[in-house]
N, CA, C and O atoms as a Maestro MAE file, in Angstrom:
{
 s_m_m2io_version
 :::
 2.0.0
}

f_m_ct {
 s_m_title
 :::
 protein
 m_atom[328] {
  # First column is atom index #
  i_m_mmod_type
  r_m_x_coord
  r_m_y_coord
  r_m_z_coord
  i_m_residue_number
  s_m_chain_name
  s_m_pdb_residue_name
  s_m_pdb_atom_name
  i_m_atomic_number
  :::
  1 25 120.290 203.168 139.907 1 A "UNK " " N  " 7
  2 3 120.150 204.052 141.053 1 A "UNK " " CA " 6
  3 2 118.762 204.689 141.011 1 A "UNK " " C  " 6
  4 15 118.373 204.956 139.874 1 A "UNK " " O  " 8
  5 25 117.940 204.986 142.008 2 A "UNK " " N  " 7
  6 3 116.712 205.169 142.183 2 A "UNK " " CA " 6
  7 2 116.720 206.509 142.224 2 A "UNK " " C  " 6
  8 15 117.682 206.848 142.912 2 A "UNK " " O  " 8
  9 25 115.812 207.933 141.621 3 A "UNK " " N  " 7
  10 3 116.132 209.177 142.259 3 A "UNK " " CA " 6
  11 2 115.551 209.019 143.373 3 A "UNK " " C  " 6
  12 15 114.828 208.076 143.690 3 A "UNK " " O  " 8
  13 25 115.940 210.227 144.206 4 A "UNK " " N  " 7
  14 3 115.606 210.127 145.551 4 A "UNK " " CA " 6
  15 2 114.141 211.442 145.746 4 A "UNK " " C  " 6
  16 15 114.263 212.643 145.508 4 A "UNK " " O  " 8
  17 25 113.169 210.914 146.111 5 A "UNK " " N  " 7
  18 3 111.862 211.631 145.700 5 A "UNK " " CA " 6
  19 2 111.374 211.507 147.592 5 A "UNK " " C  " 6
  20 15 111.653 210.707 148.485 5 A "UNK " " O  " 8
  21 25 110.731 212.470 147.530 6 A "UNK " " N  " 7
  22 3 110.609 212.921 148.917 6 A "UNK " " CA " 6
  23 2 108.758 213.017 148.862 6 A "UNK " " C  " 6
  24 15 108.063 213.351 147.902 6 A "UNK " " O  " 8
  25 25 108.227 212.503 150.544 7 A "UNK " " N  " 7
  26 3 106.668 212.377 149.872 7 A "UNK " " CA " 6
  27 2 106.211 214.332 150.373 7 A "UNK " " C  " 6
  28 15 106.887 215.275 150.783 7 A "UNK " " O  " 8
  29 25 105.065 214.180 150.111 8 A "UNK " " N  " 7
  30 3 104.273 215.690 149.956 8 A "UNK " " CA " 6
  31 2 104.016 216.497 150.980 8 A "UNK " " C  " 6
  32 15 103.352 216.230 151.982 8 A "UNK " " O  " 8
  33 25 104.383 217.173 150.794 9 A "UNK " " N  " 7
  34 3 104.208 218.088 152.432 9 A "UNK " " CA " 6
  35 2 102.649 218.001 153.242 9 A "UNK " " C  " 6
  36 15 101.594 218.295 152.680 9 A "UNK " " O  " 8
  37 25 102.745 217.593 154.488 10 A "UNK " " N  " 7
  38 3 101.827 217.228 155.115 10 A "UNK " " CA " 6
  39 2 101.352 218.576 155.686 10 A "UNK " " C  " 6
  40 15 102.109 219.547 155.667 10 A "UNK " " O  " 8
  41 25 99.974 218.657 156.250 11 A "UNK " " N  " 7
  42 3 99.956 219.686 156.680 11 A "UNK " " CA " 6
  43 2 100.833 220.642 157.365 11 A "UNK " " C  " 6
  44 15 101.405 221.591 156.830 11 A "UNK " " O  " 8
  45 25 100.897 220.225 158.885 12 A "UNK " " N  " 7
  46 3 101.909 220.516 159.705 12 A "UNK " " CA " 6
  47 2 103.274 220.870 159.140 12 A "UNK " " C  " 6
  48 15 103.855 221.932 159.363 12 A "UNK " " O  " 8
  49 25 103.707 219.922 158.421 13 A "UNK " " N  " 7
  50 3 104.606 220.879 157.180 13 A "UNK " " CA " 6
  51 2 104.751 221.804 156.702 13 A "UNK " " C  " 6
  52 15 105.820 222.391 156.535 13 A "UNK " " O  " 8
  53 25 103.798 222.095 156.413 14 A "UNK " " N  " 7
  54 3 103.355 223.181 155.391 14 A "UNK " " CA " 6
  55 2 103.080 224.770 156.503 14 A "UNK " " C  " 6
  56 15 103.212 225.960 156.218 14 A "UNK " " O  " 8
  57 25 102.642 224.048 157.865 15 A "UNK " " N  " 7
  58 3 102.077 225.001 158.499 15 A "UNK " " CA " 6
  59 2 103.424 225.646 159.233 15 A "UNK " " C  " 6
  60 15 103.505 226.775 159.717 15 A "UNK " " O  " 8
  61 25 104.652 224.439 159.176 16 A "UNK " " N  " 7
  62 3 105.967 225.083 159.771 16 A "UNK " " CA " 6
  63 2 106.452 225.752 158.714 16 A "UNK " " C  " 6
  64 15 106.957 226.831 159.025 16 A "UNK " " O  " 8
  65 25 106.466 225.584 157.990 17 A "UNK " " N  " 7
  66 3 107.229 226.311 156.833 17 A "UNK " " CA " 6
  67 2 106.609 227.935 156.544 17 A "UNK " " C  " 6
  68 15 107.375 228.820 156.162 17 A "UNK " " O  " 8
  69 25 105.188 228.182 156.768 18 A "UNK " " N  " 7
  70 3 104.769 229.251 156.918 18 A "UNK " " CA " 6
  71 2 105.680 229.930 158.226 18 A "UNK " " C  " 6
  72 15 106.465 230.853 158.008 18 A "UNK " " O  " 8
  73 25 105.529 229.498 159.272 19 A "UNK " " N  " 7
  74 3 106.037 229.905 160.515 19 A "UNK " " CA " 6
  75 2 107.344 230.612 160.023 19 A "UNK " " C  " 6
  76 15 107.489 231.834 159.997 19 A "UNK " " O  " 8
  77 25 108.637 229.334 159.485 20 A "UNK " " N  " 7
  78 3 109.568 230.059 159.310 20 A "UNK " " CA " 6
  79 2 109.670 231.199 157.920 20 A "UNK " " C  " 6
  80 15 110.418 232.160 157.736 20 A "UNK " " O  " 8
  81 25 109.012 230.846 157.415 21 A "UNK " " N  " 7
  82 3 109.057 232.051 156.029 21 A "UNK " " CA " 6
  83 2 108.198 233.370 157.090 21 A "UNK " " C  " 6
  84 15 108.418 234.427 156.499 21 A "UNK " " O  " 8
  85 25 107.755 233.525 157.758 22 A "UNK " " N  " 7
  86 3 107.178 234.963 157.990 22 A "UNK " " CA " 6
  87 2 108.479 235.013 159.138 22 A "UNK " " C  " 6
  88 15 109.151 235.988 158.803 22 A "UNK " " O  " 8
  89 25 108.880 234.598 159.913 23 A "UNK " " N  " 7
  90 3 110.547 234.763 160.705 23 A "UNK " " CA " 6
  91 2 110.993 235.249 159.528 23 A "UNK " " C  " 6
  92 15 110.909 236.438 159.221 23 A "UNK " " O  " 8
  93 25 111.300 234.697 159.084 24 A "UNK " " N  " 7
  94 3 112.999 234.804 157.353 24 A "UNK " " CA " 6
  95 2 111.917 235.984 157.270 24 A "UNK " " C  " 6
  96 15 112.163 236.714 158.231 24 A "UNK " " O  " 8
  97 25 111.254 236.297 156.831 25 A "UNK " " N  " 7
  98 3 110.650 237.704 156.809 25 A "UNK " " CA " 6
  99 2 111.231 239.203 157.237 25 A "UNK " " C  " 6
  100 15 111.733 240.221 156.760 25 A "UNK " " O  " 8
  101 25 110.706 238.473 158.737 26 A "UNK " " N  " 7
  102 3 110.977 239.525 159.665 26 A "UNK " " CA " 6
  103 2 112.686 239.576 160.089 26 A "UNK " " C  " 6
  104 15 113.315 240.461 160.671 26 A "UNK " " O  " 8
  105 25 112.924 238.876 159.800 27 A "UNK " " N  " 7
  106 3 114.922 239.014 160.225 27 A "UNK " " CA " 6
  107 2 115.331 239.781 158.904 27 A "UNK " " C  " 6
  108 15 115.811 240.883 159.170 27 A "UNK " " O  " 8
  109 25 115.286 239.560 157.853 28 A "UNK " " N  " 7
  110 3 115.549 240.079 156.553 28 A "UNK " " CA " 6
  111 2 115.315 241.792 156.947 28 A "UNK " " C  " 6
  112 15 116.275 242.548 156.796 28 A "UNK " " O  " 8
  113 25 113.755 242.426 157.542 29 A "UNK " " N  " 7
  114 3 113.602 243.435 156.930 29 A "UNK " " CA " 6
  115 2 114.140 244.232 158.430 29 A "UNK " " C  " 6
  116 15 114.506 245.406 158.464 29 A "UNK " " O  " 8
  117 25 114.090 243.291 159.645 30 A "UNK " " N  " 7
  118 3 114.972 244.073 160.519 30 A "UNK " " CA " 6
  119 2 116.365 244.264 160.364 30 A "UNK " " C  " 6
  120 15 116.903 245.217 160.927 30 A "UNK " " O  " 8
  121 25 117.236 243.209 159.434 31 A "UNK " " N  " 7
  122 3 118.572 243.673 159.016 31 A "UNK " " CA " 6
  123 2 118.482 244.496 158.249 31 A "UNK " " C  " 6
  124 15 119.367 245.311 158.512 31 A "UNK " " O  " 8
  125 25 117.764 244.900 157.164 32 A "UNK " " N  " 7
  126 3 117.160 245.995 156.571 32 A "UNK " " CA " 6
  127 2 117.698 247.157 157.116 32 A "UNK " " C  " 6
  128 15 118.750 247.768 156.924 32 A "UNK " " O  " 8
  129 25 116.762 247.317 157.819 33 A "UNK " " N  " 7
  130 3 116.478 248.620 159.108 33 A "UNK " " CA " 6
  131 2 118.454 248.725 159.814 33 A "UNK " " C  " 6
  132 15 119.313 249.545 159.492 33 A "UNK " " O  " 8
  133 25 118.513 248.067 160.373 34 A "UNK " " N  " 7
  134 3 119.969 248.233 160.613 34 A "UNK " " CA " 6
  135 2 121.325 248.666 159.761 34 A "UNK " " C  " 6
  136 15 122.403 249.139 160.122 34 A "UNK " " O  " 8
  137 25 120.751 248.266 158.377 35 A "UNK " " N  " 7
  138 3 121.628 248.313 157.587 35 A "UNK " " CA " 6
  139 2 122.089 250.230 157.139 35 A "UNK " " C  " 6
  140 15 123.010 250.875 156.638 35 A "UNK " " O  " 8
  141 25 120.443 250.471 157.861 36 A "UNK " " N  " 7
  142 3 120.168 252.017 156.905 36 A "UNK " " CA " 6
  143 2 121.057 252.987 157.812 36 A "UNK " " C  " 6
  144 15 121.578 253.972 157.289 36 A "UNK " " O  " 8
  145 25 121.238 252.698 159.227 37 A "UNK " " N  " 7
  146 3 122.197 253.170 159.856 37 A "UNK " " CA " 6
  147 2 123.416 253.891 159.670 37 A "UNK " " C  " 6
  148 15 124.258 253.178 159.124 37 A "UNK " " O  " 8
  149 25 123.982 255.519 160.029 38 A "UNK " " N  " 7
  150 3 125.280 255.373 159.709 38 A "UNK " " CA " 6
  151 2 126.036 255.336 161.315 38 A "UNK " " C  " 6
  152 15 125.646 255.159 162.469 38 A "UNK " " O  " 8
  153 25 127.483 255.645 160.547 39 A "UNK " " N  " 7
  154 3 128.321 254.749 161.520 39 A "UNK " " CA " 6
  155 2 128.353 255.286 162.788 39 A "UNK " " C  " 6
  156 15 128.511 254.654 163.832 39 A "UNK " " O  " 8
  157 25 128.134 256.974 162.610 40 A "UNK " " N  " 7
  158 3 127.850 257.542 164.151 40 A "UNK " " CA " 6
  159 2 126.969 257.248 165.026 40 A "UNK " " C  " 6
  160 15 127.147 257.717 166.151 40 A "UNK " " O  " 8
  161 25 125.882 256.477 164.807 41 A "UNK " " N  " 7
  162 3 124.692 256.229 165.254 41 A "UNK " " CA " 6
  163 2 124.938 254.875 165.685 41 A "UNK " " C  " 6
  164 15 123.923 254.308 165.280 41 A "UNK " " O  " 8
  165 25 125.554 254.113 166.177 42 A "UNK " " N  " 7
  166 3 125.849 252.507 166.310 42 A "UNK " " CA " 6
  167 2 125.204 252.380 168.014 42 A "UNK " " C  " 6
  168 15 124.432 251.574 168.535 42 A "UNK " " O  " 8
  169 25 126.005 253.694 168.587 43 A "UNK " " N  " 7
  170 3 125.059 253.174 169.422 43 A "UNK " " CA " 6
  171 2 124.213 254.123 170.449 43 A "UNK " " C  " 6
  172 15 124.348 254.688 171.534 43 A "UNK " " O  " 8
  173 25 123.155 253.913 169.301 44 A "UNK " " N  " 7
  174 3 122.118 255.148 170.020 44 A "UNK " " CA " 6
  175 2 121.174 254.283 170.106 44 A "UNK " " C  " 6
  176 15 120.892 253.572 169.141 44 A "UNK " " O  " 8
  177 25 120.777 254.231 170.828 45 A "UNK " " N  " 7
  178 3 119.249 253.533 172.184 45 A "UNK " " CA " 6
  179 2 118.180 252.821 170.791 45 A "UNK " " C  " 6
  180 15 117.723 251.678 170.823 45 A "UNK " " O  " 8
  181 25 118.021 253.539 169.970 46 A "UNK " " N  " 7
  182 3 117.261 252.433 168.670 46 A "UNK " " CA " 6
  183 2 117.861 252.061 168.127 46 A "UNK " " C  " 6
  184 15 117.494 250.899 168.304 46 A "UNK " " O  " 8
  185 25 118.712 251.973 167.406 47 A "UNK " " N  " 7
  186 3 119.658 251.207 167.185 47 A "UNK " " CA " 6
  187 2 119.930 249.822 168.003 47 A "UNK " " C  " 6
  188 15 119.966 248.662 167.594 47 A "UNK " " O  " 8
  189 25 120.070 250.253 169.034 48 A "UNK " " N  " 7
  190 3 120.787 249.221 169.995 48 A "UNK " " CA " 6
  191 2 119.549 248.174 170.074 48 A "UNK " " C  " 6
  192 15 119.808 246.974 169.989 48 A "UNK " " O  " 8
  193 25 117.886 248.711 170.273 49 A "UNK " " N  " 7
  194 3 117.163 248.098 170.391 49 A "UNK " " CA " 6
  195 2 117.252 247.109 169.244 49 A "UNK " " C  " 6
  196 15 117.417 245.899 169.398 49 A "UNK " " O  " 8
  197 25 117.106 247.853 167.855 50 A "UNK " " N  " 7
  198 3 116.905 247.110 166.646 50 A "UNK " " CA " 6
  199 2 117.777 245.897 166.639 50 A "UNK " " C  " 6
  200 15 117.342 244.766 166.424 50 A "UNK " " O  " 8
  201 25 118.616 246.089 166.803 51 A "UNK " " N  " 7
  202 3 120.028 244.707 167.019 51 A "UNK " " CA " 6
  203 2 119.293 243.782 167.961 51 A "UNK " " C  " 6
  204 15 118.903 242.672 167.601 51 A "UNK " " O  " 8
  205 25 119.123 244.244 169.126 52 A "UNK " " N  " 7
  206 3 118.128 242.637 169.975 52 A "UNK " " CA " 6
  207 2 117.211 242.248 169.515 52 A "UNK " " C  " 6
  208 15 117.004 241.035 169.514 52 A "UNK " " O  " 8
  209 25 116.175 243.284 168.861 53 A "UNK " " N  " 7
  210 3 115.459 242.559 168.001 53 A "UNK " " CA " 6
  211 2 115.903 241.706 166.842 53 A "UNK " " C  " 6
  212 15 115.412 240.582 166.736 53 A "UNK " " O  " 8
  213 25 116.554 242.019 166.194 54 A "UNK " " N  " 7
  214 3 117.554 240.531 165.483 54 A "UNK " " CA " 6
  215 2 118.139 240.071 165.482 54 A "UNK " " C  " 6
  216 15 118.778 239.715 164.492 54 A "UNK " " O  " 8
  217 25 118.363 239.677 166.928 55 A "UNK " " N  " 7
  218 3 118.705 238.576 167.536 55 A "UNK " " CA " 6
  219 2 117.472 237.696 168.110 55 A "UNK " " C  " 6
  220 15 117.395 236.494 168.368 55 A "UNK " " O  " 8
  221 25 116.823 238.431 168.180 56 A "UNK " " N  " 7
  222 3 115.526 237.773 169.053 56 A "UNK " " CA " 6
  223 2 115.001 236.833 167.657 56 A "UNK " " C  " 6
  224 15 115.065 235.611 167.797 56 A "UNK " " O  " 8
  225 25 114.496 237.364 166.349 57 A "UNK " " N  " 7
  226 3 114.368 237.189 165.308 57 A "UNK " " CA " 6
  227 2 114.818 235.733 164.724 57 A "UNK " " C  " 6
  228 15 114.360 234.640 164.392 57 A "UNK " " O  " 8
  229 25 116.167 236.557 164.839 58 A "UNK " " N  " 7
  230 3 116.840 235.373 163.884 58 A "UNK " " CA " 6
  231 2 116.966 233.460 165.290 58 A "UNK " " C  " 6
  232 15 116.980 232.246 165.085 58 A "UNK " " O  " 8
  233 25 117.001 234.058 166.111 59 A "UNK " " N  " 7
  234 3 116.746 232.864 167.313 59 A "UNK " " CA " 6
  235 2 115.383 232.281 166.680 59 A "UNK " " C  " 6
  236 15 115.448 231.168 166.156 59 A "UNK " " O  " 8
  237 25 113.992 233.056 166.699 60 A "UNK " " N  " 7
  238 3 112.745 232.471 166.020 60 A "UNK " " CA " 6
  239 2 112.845 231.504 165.073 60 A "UNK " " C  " 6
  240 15 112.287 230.426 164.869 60 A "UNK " " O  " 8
  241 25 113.931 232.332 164.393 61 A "UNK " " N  " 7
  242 3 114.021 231.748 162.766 61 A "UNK " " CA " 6
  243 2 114.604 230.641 162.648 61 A "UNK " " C  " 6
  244 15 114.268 229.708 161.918 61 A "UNK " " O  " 8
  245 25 115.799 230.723 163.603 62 A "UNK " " N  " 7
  246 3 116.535 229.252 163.736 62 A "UNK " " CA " 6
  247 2 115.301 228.092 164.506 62 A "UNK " " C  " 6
  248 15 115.287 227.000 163.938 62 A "UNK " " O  " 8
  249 25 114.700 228.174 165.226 63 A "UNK " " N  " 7
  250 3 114.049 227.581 165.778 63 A "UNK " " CA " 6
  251 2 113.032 226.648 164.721 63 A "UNK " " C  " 6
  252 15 112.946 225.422 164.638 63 A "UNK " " O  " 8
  253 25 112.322 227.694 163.976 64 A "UNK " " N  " 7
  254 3 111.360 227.469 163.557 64 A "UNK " " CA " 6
  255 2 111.886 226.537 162.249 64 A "UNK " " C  " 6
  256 15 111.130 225.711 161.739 64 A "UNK " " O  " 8
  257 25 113.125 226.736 161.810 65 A "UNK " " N  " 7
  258 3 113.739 225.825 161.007 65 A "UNK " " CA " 6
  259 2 114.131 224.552 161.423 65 A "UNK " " C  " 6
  260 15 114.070 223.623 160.618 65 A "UNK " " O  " 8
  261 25 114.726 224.281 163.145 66 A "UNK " " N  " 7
  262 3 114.805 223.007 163.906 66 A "UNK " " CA " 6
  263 2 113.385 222.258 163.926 66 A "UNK " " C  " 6
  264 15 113.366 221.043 164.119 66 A "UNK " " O  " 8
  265 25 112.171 222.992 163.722 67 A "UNK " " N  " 7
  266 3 111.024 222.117 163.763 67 A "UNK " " CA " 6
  267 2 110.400 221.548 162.613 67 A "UNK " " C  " 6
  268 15 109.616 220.604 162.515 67 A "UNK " " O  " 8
  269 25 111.053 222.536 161.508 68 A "UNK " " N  " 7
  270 3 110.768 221.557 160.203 68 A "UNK " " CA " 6
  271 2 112.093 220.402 160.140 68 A "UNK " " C  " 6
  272 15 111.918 219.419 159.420 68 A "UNK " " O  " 8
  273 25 113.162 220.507 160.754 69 A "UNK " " N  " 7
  274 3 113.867 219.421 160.295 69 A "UNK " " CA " 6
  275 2 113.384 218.784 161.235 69 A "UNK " " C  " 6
  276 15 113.342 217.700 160.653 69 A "UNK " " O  " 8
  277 25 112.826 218.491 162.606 70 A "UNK " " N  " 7
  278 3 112.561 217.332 163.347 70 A "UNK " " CA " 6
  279 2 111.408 216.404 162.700 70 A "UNK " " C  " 6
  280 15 111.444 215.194 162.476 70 A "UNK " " O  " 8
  281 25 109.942 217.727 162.369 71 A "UNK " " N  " 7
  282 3 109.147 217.137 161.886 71 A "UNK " " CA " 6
  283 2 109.745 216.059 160.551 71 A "UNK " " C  " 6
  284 15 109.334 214.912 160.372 71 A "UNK " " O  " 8
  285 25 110.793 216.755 159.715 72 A "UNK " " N  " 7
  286 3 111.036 215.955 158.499 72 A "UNK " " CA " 6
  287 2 111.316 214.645 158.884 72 A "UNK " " C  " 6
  288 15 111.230 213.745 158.048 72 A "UNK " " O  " 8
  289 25 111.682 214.386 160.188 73 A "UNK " " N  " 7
  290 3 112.788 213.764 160.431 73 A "UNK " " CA " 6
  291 2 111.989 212.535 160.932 73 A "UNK " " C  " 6
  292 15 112.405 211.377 160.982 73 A "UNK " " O  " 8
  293 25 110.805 212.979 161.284 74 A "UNK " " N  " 7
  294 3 109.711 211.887 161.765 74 A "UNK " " CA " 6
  295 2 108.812 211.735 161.011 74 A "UNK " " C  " 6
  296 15 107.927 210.997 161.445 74 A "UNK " " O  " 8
  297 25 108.638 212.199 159.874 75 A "UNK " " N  " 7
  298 3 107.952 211.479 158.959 75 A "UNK " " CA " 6
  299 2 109.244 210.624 157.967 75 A "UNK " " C  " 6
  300 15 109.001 209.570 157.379 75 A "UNK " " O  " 8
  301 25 110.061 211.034 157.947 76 A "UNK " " N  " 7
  302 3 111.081 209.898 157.908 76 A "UNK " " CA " 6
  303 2 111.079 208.744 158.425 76 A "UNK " " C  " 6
  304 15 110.668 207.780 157.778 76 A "UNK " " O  " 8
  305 25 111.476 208.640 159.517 77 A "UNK " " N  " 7
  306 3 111.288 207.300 160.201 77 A "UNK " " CA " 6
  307 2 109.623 206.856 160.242 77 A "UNK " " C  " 6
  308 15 109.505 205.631 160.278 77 A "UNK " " O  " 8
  309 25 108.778 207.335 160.244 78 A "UNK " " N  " 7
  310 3 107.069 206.633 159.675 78 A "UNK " " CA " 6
  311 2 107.283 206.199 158.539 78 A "UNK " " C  " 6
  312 15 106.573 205.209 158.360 78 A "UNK " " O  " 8
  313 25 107.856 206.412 157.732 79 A "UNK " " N  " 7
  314 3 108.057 205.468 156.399 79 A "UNK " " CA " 6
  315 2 108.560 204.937 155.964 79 A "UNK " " C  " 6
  316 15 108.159 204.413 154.925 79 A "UNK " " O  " 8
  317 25 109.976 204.674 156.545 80 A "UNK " " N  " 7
  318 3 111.106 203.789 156.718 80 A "UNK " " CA " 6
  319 2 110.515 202.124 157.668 80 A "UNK " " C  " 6
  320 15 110.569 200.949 157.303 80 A "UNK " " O  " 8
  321 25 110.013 202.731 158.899 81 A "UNK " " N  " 7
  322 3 109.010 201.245 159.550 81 A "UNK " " CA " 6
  323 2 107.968 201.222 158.911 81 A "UNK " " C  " 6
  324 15 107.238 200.281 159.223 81 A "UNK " " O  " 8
  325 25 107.424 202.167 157.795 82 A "UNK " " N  " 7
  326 3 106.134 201.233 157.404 82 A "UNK " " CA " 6
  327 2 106.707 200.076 155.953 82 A "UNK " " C  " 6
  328 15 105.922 199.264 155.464 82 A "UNK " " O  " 8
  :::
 }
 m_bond[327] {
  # First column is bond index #
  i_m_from
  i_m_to
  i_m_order
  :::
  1 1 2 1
  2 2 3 1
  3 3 4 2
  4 3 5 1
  5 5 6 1
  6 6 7 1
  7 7 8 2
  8 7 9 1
  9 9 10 1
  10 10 11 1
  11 11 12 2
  12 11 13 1
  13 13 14 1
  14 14 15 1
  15 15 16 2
  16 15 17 1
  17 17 18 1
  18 18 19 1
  19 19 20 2
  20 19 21 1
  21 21 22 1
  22 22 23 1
  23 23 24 2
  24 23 25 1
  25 25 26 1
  26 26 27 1
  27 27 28 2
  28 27 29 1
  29 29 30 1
  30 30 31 1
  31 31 32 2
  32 31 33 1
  33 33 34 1
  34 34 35 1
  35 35 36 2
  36 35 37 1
  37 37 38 1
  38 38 39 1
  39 39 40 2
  40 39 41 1
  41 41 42 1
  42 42 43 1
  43 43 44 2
  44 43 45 1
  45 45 46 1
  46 46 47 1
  47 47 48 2
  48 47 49 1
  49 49 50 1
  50 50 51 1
  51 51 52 2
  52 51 53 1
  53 53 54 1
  54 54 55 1
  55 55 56 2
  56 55 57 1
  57 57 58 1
  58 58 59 1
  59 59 60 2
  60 59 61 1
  61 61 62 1
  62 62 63 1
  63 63 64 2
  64 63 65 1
  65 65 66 1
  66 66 67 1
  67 67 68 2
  68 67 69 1
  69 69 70 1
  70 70 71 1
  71 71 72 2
  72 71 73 1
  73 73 74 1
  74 74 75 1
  75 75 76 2
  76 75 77 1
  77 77 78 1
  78 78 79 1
  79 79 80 2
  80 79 81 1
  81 81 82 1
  82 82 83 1
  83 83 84 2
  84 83 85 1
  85 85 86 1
  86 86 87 1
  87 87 88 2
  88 87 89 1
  89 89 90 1
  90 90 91 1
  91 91 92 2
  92 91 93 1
  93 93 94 1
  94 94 95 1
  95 95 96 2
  96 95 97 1
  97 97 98 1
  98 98 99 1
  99 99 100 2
  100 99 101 1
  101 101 102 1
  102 102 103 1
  103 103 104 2
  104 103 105 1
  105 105 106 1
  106 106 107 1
  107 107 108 2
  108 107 109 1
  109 109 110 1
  110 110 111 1
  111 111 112 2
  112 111 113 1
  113 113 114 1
  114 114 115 1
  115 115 116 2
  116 115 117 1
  117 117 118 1
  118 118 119 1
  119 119 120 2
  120 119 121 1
  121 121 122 1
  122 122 123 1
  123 123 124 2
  124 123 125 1
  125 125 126 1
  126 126 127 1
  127 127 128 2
  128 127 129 1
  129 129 130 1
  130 130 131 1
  131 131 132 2
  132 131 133 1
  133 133 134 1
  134 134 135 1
  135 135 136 2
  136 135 137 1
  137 137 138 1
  138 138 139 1
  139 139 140 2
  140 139 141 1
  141 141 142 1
  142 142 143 1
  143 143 144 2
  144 143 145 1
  145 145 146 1
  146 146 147 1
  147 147 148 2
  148 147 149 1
  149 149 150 1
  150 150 151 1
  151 151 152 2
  152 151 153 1
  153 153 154 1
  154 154 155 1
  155 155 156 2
  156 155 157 1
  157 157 158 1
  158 158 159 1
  159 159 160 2
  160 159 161 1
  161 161 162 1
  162 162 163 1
  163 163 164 2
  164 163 165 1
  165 165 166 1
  166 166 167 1
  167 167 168 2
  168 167 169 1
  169 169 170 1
  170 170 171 1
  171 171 172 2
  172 171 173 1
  173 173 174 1
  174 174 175 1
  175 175 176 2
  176 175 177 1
  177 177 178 1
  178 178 179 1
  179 179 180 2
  180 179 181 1
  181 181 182 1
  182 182 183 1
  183 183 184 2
  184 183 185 1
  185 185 186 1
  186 186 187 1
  187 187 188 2
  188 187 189 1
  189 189 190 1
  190 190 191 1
  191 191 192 2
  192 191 193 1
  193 193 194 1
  194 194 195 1
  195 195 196 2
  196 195 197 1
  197 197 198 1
  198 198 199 1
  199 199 200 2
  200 199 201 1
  201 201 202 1
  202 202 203 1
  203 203 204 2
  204 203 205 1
  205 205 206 1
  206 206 207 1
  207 207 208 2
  208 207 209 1
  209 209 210 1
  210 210 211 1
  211 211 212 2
  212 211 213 1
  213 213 214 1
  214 214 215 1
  215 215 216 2
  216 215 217 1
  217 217 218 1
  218 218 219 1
  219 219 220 2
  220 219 221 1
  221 221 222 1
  222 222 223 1
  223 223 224 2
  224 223 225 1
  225 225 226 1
  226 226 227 1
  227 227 228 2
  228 227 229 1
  229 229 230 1
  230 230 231 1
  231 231 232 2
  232 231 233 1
  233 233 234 1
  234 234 235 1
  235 235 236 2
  236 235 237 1
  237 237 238 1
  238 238 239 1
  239 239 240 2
  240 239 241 1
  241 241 242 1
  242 242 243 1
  243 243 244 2
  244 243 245 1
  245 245 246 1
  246 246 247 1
  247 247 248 2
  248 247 249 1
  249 249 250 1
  250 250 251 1
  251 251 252 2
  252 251 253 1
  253 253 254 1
  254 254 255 1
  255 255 256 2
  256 255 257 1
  257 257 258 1
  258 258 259 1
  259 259 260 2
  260 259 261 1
  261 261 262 1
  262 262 263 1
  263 263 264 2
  264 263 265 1
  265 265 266 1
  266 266 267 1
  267 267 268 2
  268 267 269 1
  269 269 270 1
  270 270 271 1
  271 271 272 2
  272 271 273 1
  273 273 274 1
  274 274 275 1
  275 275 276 2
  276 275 277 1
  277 277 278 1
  278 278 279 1
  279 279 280 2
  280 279 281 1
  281 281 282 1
  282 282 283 1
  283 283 284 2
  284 283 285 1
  285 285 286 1
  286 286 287 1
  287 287 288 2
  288 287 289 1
  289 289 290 1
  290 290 291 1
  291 291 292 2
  292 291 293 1
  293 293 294 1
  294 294 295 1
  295 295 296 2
  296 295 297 1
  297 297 298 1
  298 298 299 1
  299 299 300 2
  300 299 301 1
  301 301 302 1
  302 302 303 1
  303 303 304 2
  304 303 305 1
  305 305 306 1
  306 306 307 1
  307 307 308 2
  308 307 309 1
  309 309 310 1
  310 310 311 1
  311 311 312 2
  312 311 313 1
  313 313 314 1
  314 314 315 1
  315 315 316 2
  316 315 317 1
  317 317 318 1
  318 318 319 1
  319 319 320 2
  320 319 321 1
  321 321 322 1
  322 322 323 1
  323 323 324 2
  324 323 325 1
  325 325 326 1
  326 326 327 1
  327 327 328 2
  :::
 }
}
């Protein structure tokens, strides 16, 4: 059985993966912020904001993770037909 070895991150790779690590960033330290909340405060006008903002966030984040798996996904198939 062969291990299974993956080739080197190409630029663009590298440059999505920045993208989503500063997202995963920013969703992390806005759940943060939400977390510090107490329970009387759920729904007071910043609050409420902070929550769309991580949603807005974590949407980025998912995103920016669909473009490293597409990109993966096509340098996959470039080396499978070569």
């Amino acid at each position: 059985m062969t291990p299974h070895t993956q080739p080197p991150r190409d630029d663009e790779e590298c440059r999505l993966f920045g993208v989503y690590e500063a997202s995963s960033s920013k969703e992390h330290a806005a759940a943060s912020r939400l977390l510090d909340w107490h329970r009387s405060l759920y729904h007071h006008p910043t609050y409420m904001k902070l929550l769309d903002d991580l949603r807005a966030i974590r949407i980025e984040c998912n995103e920016a993770m669909l473009a490293i798996v597409e990109h993966h996904e096509k340098v996959q198939d470039q080396l499978i037909k070569h």
